[in-house]
PyMOL Python script that loads the backbone (N, CA, C, O; Angstrom):
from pymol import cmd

cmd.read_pdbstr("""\
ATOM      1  N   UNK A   1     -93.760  35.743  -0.567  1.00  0.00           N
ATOM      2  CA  UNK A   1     -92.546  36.525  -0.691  1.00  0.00           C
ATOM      3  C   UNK A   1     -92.049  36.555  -2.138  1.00  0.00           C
ATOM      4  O   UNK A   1     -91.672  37.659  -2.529  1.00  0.00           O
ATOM      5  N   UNK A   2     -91.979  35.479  -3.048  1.00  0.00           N
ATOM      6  CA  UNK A   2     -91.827  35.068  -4.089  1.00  0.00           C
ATOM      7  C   UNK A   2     -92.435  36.343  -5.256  1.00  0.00           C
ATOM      8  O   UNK A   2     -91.872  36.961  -6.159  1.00  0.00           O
ATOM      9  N   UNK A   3     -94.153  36.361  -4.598  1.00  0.00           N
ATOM     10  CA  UNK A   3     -94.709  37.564  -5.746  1.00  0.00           C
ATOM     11  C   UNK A   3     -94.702  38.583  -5.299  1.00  0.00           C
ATOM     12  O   UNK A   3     -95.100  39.332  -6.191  1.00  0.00           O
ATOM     13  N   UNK A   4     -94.468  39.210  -4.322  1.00  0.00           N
ATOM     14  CA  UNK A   4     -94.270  40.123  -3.501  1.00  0.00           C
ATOM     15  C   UNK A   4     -92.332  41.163  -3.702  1.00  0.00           C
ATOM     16  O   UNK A   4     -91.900  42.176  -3.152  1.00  0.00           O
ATOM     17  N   UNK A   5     -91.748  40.238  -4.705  1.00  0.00           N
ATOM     18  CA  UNK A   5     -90.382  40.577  -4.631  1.00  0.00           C
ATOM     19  C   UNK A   5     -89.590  40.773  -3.939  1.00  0.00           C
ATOM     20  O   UNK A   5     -88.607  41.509  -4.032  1.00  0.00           O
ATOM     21  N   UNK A   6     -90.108  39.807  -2.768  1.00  0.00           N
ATOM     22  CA  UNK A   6     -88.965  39.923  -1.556  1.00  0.00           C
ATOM     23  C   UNK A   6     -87.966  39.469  -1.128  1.00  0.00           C
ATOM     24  O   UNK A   6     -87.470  39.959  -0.113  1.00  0.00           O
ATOM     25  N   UNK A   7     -87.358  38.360  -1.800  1.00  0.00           N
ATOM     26  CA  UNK A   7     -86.198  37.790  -2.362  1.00  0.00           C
ATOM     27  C   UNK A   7     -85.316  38.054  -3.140  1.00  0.00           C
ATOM     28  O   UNK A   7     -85.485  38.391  -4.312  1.00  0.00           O
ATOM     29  N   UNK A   8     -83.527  37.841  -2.164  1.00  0.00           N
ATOM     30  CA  UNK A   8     -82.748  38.070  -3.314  1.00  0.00           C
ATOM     31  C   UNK A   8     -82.559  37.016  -4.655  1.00  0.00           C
ATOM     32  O   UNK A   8     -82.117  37.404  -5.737  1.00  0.00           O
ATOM     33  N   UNK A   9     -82.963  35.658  -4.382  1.00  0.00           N
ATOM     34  CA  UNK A   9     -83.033  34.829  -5.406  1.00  0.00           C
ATOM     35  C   UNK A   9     -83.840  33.899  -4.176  1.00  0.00           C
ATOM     36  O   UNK A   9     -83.995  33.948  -2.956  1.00  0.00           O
ATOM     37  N   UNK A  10     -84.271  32.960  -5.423  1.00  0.00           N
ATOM     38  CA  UNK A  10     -84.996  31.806  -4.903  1.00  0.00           C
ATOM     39  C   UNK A  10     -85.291  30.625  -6.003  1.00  0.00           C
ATOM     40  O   UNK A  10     -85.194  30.789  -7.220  1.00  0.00           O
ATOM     41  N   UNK A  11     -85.615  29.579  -5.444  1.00  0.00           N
ATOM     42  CA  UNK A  11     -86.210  28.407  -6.759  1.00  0.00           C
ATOM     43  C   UNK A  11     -87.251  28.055  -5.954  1.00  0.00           C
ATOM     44  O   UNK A  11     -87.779  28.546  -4.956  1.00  0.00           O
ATOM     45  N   UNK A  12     -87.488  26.689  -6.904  1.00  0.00           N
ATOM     46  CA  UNK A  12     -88.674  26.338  -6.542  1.00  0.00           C
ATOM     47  C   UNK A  12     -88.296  24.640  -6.470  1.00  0.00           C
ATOM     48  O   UNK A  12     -88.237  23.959  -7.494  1.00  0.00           O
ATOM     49  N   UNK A  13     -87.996  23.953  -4.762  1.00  0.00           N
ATOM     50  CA  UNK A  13     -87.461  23.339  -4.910  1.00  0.00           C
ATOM     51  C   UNK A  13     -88.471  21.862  -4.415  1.00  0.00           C
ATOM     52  O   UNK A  13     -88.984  21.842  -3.296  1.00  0.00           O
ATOM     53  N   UNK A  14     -88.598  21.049  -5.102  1.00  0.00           N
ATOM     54  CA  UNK A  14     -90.012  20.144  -4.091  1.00  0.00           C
ATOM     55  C   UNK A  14     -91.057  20.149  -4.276  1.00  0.00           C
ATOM     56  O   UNK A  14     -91.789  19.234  -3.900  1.00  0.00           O
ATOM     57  N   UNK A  15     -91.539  21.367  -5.033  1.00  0.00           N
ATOM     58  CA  UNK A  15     -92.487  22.206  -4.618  1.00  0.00           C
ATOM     59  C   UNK A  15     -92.531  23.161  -3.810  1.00  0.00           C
ATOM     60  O   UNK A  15     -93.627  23.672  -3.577  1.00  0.00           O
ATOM     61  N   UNK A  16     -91.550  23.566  -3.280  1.00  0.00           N
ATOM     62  CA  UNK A  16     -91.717  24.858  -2.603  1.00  0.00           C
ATOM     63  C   UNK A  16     -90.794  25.505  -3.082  1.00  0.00           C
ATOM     64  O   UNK A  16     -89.847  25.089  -3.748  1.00  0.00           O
ATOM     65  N   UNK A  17     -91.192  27.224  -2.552  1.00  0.00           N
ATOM     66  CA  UNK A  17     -90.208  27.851  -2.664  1.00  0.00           C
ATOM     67  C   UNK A  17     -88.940  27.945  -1.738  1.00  0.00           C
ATOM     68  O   UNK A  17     -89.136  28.500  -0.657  1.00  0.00           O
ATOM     69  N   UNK A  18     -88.001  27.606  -1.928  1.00  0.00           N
ATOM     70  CA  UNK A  18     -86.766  28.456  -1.093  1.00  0.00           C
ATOM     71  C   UNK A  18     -86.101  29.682  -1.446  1.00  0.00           C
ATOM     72  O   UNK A  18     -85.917  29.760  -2.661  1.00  0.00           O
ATOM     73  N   UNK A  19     -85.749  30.505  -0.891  1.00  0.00           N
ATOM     74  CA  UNK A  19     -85.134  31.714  -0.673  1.00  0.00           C
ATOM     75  C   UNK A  19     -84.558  32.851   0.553  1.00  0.00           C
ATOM     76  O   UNK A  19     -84.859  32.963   1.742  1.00  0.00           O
ATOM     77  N   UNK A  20     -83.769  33.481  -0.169  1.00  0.00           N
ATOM     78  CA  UNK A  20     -82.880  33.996   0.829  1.00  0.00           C
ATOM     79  C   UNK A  20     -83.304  35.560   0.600  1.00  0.00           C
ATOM     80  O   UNK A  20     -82.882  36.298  -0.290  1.00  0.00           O
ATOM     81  N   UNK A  21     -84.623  36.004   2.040  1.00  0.00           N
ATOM     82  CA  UNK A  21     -84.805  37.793   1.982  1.00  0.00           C
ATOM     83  C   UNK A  21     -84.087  38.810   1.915  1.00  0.00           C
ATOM     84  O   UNK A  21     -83.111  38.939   2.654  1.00  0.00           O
ATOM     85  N   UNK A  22     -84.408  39.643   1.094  1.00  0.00           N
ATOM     86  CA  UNK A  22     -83.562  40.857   0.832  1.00  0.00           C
ATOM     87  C   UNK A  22     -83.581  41.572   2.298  1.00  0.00           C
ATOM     88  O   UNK A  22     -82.639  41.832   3.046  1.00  0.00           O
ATOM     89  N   UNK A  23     -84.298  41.689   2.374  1.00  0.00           N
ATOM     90  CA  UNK A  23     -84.711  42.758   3.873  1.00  0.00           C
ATOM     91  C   UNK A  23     -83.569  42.285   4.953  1.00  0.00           C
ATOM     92  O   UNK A  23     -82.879  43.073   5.600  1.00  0.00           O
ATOM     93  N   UNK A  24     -83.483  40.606   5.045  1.00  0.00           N
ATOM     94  CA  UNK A  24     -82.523  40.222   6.004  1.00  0.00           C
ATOM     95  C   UNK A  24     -81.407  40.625   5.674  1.00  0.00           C
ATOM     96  O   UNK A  24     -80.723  41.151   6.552  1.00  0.00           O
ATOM     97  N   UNK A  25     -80.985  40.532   4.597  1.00  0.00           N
ATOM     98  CA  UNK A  25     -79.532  40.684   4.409  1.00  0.00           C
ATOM     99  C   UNK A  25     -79.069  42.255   4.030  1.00  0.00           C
ATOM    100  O   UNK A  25     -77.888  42.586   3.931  1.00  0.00           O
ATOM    101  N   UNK A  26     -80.095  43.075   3.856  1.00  0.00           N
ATOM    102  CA  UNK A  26     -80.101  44.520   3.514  1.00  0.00           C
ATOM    103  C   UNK A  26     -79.764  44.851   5.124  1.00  0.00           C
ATOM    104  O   UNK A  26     -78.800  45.479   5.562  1.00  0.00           O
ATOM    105  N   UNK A  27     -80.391  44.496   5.545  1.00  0.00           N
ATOM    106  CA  UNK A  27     -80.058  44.949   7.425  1.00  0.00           C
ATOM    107  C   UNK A  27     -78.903  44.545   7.715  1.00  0.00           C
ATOM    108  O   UNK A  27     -78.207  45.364   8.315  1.00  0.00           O
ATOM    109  N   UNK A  28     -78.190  42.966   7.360  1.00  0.00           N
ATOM    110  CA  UNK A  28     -76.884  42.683   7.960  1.00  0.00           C
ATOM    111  C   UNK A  28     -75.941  43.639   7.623  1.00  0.00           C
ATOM    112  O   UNK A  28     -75.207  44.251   8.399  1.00  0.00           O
ATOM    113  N   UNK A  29     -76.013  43.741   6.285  1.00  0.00           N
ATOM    114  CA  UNK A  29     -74.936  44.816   5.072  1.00  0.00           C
ATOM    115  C   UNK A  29     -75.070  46.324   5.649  1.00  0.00           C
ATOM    116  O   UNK A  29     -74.085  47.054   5.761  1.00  0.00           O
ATOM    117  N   UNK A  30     -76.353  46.713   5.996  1.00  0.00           N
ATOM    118  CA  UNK A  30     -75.759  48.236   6.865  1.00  0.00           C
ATOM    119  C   UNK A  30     -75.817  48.356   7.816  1.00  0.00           C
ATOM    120  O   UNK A  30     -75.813  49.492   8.292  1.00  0.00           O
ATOM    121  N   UNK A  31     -75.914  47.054   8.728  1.00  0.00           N
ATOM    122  CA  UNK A  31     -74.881  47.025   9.729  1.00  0.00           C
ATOM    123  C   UNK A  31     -73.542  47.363   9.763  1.00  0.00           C
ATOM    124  O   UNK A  31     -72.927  48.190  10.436  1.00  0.00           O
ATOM    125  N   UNK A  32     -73.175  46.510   8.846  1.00  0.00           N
ATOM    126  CA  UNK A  32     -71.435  46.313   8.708  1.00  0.00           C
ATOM    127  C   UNK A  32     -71.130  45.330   8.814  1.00  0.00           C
ATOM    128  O   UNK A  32     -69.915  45.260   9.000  1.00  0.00           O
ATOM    129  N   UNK A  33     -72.007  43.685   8.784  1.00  0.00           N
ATOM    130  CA  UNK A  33     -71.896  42.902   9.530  1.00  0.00           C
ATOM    131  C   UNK A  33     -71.748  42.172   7.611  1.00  0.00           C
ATOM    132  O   UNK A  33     -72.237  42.680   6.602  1.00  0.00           O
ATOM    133  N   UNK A  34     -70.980  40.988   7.705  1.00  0.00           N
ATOM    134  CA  UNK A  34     -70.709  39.933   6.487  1.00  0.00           C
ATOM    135  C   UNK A  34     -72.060  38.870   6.438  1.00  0.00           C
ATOM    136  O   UNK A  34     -72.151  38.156   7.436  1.00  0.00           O
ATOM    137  N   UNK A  35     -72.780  38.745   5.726  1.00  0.00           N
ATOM    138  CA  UNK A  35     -73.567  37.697   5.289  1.00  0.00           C
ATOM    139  C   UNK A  35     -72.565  36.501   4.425  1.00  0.00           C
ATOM    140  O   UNK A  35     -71.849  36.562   3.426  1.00  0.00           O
ATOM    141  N   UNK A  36     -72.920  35.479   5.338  1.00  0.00           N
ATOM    142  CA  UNK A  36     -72.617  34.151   4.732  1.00  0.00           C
ATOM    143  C   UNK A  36     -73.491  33.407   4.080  1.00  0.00           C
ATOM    144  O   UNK A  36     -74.442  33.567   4.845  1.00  0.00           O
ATOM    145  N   UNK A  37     -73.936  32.642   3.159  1.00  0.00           N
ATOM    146  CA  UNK A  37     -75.298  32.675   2.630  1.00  0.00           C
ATOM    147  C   UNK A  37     -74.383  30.932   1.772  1.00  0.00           C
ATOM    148  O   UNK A  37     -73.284  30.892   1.219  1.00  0.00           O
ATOM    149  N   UNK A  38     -75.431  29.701   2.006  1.00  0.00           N
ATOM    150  CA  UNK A  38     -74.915  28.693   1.630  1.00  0.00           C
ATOM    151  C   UNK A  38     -76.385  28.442  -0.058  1.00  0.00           C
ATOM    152  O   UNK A  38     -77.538  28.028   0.067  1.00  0.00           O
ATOM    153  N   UNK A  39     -75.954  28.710  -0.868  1.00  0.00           N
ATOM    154  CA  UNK A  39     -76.587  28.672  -2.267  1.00  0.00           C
ATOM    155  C   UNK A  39     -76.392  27.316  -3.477  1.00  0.00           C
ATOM    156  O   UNK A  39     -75.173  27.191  -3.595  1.00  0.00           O
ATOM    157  N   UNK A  40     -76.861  26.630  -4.087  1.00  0.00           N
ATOM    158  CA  UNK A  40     -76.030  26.230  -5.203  1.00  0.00           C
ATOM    159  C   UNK A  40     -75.675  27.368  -6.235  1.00  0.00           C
ATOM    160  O   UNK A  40     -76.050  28.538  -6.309  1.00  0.00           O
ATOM    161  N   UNK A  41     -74.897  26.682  -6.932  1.00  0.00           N
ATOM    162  CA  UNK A  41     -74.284  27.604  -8.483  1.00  0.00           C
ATOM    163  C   UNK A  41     -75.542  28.503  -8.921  1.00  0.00           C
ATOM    164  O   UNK A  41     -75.354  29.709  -8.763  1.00  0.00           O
ATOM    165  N   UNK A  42     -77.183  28.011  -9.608  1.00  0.00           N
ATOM    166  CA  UNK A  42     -77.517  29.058  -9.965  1.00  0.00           C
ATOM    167  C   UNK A  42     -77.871  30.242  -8.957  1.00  0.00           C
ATOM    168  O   UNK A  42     -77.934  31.386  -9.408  1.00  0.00           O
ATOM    169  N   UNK A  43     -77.980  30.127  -8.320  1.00  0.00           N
ATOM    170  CA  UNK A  43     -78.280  31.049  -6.640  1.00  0.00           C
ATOM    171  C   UNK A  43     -77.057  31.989  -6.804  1.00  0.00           C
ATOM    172  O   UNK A  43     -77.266  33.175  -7.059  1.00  0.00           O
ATOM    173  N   UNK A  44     -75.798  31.524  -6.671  1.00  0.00           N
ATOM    174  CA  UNK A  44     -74.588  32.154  -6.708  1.00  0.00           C
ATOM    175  C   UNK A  44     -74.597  32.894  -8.139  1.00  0.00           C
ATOM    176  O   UNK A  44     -73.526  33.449  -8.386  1.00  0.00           O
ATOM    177  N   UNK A  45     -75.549  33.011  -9.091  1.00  0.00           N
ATOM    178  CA  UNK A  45     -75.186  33.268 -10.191  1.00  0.00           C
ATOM    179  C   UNK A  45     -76.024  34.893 -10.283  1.00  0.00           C
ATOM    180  O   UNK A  45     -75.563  35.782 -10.999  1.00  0.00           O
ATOM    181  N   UNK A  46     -77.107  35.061  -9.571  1.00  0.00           N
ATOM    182  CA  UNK A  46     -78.619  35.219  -9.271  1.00  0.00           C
ATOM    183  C   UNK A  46     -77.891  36.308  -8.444  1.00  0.00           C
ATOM    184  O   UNK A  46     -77.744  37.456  -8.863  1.00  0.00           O
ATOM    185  N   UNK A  47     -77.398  35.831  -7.119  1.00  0.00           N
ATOM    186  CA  UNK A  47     -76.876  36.755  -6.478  1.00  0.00           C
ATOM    187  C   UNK A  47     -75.561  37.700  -6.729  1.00  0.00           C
ATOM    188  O   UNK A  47     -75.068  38.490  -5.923  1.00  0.00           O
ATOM    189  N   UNK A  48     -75.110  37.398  -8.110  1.00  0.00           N
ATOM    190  CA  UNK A  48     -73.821  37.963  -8.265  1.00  0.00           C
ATOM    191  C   UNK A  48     -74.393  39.220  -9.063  1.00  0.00           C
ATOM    192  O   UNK A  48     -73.784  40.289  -9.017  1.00  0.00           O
ATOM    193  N   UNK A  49     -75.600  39.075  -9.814  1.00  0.00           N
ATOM    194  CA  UNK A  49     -76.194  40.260 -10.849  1.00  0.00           C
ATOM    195  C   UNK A  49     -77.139  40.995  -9.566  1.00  0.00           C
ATOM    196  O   UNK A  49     -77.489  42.168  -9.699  1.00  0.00           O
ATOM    197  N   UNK A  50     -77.487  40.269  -8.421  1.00  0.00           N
ATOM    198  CA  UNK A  50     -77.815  41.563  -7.549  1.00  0.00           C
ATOM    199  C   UNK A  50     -77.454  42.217  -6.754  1.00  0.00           C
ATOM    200  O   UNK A  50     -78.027  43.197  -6.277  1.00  0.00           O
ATOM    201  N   UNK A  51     -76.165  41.657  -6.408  1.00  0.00           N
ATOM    202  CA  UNK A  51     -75.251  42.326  -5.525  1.00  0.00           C
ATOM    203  C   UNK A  51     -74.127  42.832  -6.119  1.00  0.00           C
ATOM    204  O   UNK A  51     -73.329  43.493  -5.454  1.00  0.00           O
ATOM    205  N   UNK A  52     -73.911  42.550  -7.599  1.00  0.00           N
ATOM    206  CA  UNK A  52     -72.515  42.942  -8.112  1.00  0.00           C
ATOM    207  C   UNK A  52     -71.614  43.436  -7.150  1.00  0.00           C
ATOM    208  O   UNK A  52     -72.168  42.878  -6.203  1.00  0.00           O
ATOM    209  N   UNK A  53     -70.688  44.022  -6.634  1.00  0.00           N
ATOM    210  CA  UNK A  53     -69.464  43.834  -6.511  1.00  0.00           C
ATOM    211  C   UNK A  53     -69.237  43.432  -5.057  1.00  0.00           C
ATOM    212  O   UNK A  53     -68.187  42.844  -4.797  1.00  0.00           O
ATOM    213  N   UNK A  54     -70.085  43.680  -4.109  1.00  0.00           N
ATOM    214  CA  UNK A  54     -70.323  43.424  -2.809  1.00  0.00           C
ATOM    215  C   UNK A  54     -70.041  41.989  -2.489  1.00  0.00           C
ATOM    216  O   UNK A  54     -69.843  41.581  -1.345  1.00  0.00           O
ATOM    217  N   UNK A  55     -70.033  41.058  -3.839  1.00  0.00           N
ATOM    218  CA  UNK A  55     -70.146  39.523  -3.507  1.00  0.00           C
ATOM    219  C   UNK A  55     -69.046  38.879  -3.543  1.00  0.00           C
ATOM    220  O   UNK A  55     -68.265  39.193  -4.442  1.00  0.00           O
ATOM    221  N   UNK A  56     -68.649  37.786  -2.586  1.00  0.00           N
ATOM    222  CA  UNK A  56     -67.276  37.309  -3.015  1.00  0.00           C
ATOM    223  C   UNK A  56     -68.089  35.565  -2.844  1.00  0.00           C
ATOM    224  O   UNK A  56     -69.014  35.163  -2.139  1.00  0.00           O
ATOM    225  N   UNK A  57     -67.330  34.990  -3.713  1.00  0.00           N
ATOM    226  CA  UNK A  57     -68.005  33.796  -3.532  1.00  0.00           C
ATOM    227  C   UNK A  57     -66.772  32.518  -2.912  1.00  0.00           C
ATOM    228  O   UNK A  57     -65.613  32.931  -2.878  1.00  0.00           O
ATOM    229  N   UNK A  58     -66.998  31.072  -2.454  1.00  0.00           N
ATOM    230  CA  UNK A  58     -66.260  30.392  -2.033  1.00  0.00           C
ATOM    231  C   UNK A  58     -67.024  29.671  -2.688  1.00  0.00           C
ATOM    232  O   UNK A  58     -68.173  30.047  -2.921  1.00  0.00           O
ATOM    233  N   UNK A  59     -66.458  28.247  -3.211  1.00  0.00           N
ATOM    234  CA  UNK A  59     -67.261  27.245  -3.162  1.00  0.00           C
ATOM    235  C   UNK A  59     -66.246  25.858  -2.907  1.00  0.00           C
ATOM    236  O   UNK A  59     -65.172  25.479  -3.374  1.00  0.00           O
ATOM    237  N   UNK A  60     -67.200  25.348  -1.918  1.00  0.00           N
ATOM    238  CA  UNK A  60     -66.823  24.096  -1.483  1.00  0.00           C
ATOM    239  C   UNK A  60     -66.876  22.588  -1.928  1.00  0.00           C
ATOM    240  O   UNK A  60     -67.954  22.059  -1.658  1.00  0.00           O
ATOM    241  N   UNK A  61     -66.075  21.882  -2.468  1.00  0.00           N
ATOM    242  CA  UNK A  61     -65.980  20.562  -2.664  1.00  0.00           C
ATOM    243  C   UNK A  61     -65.672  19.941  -1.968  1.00  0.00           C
ATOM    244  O   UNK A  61     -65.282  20.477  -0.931  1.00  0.00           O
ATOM    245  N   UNK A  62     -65.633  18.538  -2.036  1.00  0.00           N
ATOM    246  CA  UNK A  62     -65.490  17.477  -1.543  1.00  0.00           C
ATOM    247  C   UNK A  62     -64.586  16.459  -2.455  1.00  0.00           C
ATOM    248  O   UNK A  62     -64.863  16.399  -3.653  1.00  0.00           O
ATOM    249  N   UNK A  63     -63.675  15.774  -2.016  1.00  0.00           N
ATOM    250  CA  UNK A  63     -62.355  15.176  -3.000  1.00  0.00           C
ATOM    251  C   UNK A  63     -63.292  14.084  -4.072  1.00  0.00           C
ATOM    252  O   UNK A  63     -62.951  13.916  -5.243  1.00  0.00           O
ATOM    253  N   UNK A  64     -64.774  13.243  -3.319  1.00  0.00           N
ATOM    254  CA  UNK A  64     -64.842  12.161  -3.430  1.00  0.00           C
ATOM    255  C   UNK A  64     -66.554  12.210  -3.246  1.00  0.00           C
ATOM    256  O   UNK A  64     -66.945  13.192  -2.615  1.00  0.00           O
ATOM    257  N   UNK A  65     -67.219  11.616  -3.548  1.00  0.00           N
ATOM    258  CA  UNK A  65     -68.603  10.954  -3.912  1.00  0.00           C
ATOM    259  C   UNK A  65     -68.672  10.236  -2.437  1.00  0.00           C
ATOM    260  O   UNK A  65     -69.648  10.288  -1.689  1.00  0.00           O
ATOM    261  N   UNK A  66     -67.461   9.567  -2.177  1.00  0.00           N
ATOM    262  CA  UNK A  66     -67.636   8.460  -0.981  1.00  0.00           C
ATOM    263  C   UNK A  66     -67.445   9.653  -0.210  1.00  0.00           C
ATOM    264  O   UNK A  66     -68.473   9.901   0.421  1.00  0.00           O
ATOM    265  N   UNK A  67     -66.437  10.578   0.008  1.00  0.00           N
ATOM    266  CA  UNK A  67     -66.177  11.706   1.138  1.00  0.00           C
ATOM    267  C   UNK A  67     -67.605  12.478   1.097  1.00  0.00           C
ATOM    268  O   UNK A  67     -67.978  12.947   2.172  1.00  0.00           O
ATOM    269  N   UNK A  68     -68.190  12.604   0.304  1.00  0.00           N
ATOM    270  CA  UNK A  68     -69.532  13.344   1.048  1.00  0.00           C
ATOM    271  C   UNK A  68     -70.772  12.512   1.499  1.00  0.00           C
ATOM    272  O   UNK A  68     -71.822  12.791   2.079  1.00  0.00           O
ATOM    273  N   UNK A  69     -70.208  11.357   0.985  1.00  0.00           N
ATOM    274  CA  UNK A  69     -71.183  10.348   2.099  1.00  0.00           C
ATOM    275  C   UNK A  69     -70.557  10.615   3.564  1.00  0.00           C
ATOM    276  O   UNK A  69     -71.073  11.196   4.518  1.00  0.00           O
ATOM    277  N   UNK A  70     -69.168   9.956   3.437  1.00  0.00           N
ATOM    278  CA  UNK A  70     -69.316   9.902   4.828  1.00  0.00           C
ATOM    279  C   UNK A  70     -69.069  11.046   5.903  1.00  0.00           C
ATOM    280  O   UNK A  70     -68.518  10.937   6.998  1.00  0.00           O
ATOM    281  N   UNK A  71     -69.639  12.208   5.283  1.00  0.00           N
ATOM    282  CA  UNK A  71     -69.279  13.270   6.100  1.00  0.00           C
ATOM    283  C   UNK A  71     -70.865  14.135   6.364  1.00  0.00           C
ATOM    284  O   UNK A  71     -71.075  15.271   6.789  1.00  0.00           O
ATOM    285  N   UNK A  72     -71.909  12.947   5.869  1.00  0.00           N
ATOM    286  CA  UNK A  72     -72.830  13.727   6.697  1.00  0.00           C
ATOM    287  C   UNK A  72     -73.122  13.376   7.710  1.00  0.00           C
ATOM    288  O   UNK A  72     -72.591  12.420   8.275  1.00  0.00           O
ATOM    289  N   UNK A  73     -74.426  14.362   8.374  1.00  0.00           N
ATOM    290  CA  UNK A  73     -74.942  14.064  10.102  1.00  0.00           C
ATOM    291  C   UNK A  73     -75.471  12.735   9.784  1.00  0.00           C
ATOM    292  O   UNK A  73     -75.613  12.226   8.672  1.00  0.00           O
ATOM    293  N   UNK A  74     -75.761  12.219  11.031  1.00  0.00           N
ATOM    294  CA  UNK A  74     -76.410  11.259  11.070  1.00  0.00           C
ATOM    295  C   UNK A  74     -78.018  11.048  10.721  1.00  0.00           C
ATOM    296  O   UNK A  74     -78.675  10.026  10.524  1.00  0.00           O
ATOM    297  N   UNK A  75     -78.405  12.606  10.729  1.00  0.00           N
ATOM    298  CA  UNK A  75     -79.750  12.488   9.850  1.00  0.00           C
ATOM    299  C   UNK A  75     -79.295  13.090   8.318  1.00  0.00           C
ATOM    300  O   UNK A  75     -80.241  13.170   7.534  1.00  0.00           O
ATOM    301  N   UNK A  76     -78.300  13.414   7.922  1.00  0.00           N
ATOM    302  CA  UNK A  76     -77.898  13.432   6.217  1.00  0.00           C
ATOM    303  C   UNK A  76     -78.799  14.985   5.976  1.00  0.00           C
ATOM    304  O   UNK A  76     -79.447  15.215   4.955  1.00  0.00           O
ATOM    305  N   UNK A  77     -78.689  15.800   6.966  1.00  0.00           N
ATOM    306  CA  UNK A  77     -79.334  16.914   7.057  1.00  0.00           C
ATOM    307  C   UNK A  77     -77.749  18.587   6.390  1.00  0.00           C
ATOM    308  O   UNK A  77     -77.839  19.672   5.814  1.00  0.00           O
ATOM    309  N   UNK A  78     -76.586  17.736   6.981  1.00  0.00           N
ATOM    310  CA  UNK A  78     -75.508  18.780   7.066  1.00  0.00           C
ATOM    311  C   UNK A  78     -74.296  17.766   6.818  1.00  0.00           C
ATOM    312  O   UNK A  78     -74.181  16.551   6.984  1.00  0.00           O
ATOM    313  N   UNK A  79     -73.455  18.753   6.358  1.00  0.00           N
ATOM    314  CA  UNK A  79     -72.074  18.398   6.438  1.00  0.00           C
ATOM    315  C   UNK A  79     -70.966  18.891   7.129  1.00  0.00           C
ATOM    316  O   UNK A  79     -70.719  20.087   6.979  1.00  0.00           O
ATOM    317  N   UNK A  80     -70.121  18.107   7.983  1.00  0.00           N
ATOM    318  CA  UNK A  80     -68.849  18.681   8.537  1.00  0.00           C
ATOM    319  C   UNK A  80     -68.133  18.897   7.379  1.00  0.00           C
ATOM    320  O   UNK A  80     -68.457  18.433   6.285  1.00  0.00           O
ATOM    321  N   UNK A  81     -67.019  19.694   7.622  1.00  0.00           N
ATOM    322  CA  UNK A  81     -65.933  20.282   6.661  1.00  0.00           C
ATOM    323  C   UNK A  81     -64.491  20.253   6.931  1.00  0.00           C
ATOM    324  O   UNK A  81     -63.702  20.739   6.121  1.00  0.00           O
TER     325      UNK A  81
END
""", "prot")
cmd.dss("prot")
cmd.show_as("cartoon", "prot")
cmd.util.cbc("prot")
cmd.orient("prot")
């Protein structure tokens, strides 16, 4: 997907690629339907020059180092909010 240009952004994380398809989110958007899309900063940065104005961004913190410890799953997979 990566050489193929089928991504709205992606890295290369591990060794692999991650990314978020254009195609998916081209379908949600003429739907009418809101894409929520969870990115770090450069992702959010990536997606702001390809979606220009369509994008609104949120970003979420945490007060504390210790608060995002103790607010993951029990496999440290997700966070409550």
């Amino acid at each position: 997907m990566v050489h193929c240009d089928e991504l709205l952004e992606y890295a290369l994380v591990y060794g692999d690629y991650k990314g978020i398809p254009k195609l998916q989110i081209r379908k949600a958007l003429a739907k009418g339907y809101d894409a929520v899309l969870r990115v770090d900063i450069q992702g959010a940065a990536t997606l702001s020059k390809a979606l220009s104005k369509s994008v609104v961004f949120v970003f979420v913190a945490v007060e504390s180092e210790m608060a995002l410890v103790e607010r993951r799953d029990p496999g440290g997979r997700s966070l409550t909010l």
